[in-house]
C-alpha positions in Angstrom: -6.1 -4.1 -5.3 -7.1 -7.8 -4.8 -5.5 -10.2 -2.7 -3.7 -13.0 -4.0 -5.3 -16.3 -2.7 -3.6 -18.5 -0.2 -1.5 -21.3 -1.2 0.8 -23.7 0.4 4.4 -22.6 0.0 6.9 -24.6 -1.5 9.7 -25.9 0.6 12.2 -23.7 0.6 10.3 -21.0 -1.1 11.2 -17.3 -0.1 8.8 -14.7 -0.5 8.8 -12.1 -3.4 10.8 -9.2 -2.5 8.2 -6.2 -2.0 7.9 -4.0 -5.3 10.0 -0.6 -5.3 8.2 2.4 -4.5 7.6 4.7 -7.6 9.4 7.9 -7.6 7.7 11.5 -8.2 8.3 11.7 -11.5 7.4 7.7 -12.3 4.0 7.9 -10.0 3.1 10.9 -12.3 4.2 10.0 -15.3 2.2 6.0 -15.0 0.7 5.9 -11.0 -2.3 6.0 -9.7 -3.4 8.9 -7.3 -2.6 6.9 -4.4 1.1 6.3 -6.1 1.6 9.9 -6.5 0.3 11.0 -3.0 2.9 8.3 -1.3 5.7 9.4 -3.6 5.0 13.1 -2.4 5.1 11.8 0.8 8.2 10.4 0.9 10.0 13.1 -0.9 8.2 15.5 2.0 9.9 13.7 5.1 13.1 13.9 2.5 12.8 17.5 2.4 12.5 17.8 6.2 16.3 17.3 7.1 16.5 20.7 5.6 13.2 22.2 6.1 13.5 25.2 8.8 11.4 27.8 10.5 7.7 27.9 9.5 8.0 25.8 6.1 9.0 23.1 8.5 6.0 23.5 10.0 3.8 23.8 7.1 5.7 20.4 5.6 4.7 18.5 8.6 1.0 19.4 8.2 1.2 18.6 4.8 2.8 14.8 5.7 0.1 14.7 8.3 -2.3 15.3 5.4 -1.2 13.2 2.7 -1.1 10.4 5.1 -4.6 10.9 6.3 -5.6 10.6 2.5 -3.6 7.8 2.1 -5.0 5.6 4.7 -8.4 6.7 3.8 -7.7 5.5 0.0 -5.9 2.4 1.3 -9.1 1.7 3.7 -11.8 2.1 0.4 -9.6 -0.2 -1.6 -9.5 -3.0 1.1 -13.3 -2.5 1.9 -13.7 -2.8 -2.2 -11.5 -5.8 -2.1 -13.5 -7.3 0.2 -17.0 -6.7 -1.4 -16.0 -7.8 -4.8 -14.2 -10.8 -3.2 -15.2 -13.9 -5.1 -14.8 -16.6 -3.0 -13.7 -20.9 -3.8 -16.1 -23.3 -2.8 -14.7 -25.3 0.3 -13.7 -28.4 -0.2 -15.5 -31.3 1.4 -13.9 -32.3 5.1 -12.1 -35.0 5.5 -12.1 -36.5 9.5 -9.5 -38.5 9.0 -6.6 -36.2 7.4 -6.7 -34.5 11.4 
């Protein structure tokens, strides 16, 4: 995941909308493993409106697990991000633009 580089906005230029989640079935079919772990997430705190007894209690260990995973994926692919960044060469500073 790289980060797209920084750019004056147009006037009156909105932001993309953020990309739809993946579903279960779509993450497995064509996600990655991080894809797949969120969708199972989600579909977990889905599942807890009528979750009781102890399988209520095993589904919130499991959320608490999927989500350590997932911020420990999401922390290696920012790190990588940031050691394969390939940085612009400044451009020259003008005193007089300030």
């Amino acid at each position: 995941m790289s980060k797209p580089s920084l750019r004056v906005a147009a006037k009156g230029e909105k932001p993309p909308a953020p990309a739809k989640p993946k579903t279960l079935s779509e993450a497995v079919e064509s996600g990655t493993y991080l894809e797949i772990l969120m969708a199972q997430r989600r579909q977990m705190v889905t599942d807890l409106t009528t979750t009781t007894g102890p399988a209520l209690a095993a589904l919130h260990r499991q959320i608490a697990l999927h989500s350590k995973e997932i911020a420990s994926l999401q922390a290696e692919a920012e790190q990588e991000a940031i050691e394969n960044d390939h940085r612009t060469e400044d451009e020259a500073f003008d005193a007089s633009a300030v």
